[in-house]
Phi, psi and omega in degrees: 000144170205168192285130150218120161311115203225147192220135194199166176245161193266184206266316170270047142095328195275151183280161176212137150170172203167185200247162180195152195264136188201168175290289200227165169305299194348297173305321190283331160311280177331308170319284185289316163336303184313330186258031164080358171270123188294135148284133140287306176215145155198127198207151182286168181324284177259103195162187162288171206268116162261122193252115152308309176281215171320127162304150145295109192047136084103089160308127166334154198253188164274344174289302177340314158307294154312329140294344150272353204259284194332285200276011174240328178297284149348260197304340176299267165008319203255007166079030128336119193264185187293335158258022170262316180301307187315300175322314199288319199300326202257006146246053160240300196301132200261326240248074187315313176327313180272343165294333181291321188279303179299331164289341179295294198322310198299256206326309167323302201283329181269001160264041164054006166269154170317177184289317193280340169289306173336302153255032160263025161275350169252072168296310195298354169257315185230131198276194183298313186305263201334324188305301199284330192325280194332313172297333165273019192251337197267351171282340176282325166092024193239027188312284202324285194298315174323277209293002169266341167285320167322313179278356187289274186290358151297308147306348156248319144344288170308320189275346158295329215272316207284323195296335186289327216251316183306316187310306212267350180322287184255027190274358200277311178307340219256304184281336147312323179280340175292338203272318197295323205256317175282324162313296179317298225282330196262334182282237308226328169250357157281323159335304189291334182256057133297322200253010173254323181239029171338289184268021195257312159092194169339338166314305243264104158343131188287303193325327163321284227299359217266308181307284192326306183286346185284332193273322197259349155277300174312321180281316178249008164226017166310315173318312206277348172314303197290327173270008161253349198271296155331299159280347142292005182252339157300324201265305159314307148331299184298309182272332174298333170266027186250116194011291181298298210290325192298310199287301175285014144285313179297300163325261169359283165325306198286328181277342164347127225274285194275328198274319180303342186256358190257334170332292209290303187290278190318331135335305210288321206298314179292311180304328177277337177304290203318269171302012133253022134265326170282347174279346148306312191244057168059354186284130209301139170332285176337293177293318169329307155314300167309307157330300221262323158314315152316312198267048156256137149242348167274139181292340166314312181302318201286349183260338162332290202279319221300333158341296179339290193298303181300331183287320193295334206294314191243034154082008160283154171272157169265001155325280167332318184277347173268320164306316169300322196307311217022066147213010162256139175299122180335346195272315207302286185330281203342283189296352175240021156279313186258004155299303189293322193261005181245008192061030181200073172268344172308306192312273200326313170290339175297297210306329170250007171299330176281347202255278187322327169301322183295298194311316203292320173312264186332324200249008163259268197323001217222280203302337179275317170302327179277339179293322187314302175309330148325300178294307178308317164312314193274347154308312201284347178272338183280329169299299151329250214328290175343274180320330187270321197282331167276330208253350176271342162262344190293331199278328212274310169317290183325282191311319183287350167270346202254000000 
């Protein structure tokens, strides 16, 4: 057992900290998540300091990471031993962060520790997940292939996240230009017909007049609009990532009419990757469970599952414990029925993290078709309405001269 120092935030937002005793960070990690405290720092009492959140400069990125999982596979595969692979990454790496992290790493392992001691000393690069693969590769004695699955499963992590991000490009482009373009027309091209409809006074159509005053606000608080409106999405931002704001941001999202069910799949879809690769690569149900829990970010999804692990704990299945959970879909319950029951629940959770991967890919693009058109009508209508509110003031002129 040993003392690890720990400074974390509580659910309403106040810092907290102080030490707690545990076997490994691991636990110690684990330990405290459980009592609902966000980490900041946690390292042991004496020793170096590992810090969750930020570093002092620029941390390996996740592609990085995935080019070492890629090129330590590789070179293991070709019967390198591991601090020569080590060696080589680190005069190939251009990347200081990552060249620095690969020499601690180099020096751990040549001080006669695994590979998988090595890096908890960097949770923030490499998680609970990356630790046990790794560790179960060197108990197996398969490190090359553990870390080619490993890379495996980052490439489709990745290849979810880009398909999601590619999706959103240009309906993001769309509203800019729609917001930018209804700005212009009303701070800048409604001005100029003011002093045409100066003296028509009350003569005037409310829809004018209506354009006009909506035009002659924006030209004379816009600035000060833009900058309240910047800082409310800044401040909002500061608070949704702070415990309390995250957990009702999290509520929210899952009741969403469309956004709630790709929210929900891609939650489960991580979780089922996730835990049907450590259960692949030997690692025991239990942790695996444990594991695969860390890696939710919605706090709902995550109090759903943590059921999981005590039931299976006393000798439940867990098919059964997701059916008690009542927020999984039959198809979830199924495939982990018959995973259990065929003796290949590692498969069956790869198999439906792909199935889920697909839907969300398929229900983001099918929801994006529908907005574009969306947005575009509703840019051509607020742009109409302008245009019908000026030719309605230009005839209301005519007629009082005529």
């Amino acid at each position: 057992m040993a003392e690890f120092y720990y400074k974390a935030a509580r659910r309403d937002g106040a810092i907290t900290q102080g030490q707690v005793t545990a076997d490994s960070l691991e636990v110690a990690s684990r330990q405290l998540r459980s009592q609902g405290l966000t980490l900041i720092q946690l390292h042991p009492a004496t020793g170096k300091e590992v810090v969750t959140g930020s570093r002092a400069g620029k941390p390996p990125s996740r592609d990085q990471v995935l080019s070492f999982s890629k090129e330590l596979a590789v070179m293991l595969r070709a019967g390198l031993p591991l601090d020569r692979a080590l060696k080589v990454l680190i005069d190939m790496s251009v990347h200081e962060g990552m060249k620095s992290l690969l020499e601690d790493l180099l020096k751990t392992v040549k001080g006669g520790k695994g590979l998988s001691q090595a890096m908890q000393a960097y949770p923030d690069v490499f998680g609970n997940f990356y630790v046990n693969m790794v560790r179960s590769g060197e108990a197996s004695g398969n490190l090359a292939e553990v870390l080619a699955r490993l890379a495996e499963y980052l490439e489709r992590a990745k290849a979810v996240r880009s398909s999601v991000v590619s999706a959103l490009i240009y309906p993001s482009i769309l509203l800019v230009v729609a917001v930018l373009s209804v700005t212009l027309m009303l701070g800048f091209v409604v001005p100029q017909f003011e002093s045409l409809f100066a003296d028509m006074g009350d003569a005037l159509p409310l829809l004018t007049q209506g354009v006009i005053w909506v035009g002659e606000f924006i030209r004379s608080w816009g600035l000060l609009l833009l900058v309240v409106v910047v800082g409310g999405v800044f401040l909002v931002r500061r608070w949704v990532k702070t415990p309390a704001g995250k957990i009702w941001l999290d509520q929210r999202m899952l009741k969403l009419p469309v956004l709630g069910g790709v929210v929900f799949k891609y939650e489960v879809a991580r979780f089922s990757r996730t835990l049907g690769t450590l259960i692949g690569n030997g690692v025991s149900l239990l942790q695996s469970l444990s594991i695969a829990l860390e890696t939710l970010d919605n706090h709902q999804m995550r109090t759903a599952f943590e059921g999981l692990a005590p039931k299976v704990k006393q000798g439940g299945r867990i098919s059964v414990a997701l059916a008690e959970a009542e927020v999984f879909s039959p198809m979830v319950i199924q495939m982990a029925r018959v995973g259990e029951e065929s003796g290949n629940l590692g498969e069956m959770m790869l198999e439906l993290a792909s199935v889920y991967d697909g839907e969300v890919q398929a229900e983001v693009k099918r929801a994006l078709t529908l907005l574009e058109p969306l947005l575009i009508l509703g840019l051509a209508a607020v742009i109409g309405l302008i245009i019908i509110a000026i030719l309605m003031g230009i005839l209301s002129v005519n007629d009082l001269a005529a």
